[in-house]
C-alpha positions in Angstrom: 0.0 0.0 0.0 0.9 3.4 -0.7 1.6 6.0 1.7 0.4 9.4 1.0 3.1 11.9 -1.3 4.6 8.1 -2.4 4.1 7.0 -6.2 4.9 3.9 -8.7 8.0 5.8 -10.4 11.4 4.7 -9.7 13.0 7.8 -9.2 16.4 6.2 -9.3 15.8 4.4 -12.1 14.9 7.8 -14.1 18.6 9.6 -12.1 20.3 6.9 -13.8 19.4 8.6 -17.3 21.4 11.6 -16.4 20.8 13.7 -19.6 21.9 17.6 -19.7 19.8 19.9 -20.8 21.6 21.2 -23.4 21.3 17.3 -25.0 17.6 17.4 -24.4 17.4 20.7 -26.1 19.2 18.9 -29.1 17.4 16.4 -29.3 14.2 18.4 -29.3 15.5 20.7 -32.3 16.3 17.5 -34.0 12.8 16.5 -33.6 11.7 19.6 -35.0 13.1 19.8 -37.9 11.9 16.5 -38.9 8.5 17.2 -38.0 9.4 20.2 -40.1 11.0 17.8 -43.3 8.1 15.4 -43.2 5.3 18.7 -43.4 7.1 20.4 -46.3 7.7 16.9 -48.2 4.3 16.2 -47.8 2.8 19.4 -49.3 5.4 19.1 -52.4 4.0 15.9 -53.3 0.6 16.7 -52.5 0.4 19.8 -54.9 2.5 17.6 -57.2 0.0 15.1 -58.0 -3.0 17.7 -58.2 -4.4 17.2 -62.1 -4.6 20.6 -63.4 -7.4 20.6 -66.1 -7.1 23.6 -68.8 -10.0 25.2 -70.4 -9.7 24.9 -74.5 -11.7 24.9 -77.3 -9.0 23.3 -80.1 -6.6 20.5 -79.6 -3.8 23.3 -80.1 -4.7 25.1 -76.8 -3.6 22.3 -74.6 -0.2 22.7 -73.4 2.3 20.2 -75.0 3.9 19.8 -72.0 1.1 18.2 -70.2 1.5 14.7 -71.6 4.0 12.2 -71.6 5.7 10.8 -74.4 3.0 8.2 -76.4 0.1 9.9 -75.3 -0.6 13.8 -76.6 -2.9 16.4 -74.7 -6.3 17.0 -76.5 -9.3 18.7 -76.2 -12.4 16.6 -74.6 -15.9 18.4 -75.0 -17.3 17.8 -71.8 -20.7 19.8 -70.7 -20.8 23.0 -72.6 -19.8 22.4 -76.6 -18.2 25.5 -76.7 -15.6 24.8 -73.6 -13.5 21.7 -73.0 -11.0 20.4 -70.8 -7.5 19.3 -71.8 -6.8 15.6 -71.0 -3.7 12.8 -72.2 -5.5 11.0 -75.2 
């Protein structure tokens, strides 16, 4: 039974981990910056797989960037006749 002010932690056992505080401030910084690395990362890849559709009304307004090499960017009609969206086709 425990007496009142005692508790279940082993105060010597957590003495024995004698770390400065200048090492746990290092060690927090480090964890820091890769919460930091692992945010921005994320966010690059996230706005690099966003499909950008562009607006056209011919096959030549579609960029011809936008494809890779078999496939070329066209014009699909979808909705409206008069407005499309460029897609890979």
């Amino acid at each position: 039974m425990l007496k009142e002010g005692e508790s279940y932690i082993n105060y010597t056992l957590i003495k024995s981990y004698n770390i400065s505080k200048t090492q746990m401030g290092n060690m927090i910084e480090i964890i820091k910056f890769v919460y930091f690395l692992i945010i921005f990362l994320s966010l690059i890849l996230a706005t690099k797989n966003i499909d950008t559709f562009v607006d056209c009304t011919l096959h030549s307004d579609c960029p011809f960037d936008l494809c890779p090499f078999p496939l070329k960017p066209r014009c699909f009609f979808v909705g409206k006749p008069a407005t499309g969206k460029c897609a890979c086709g």
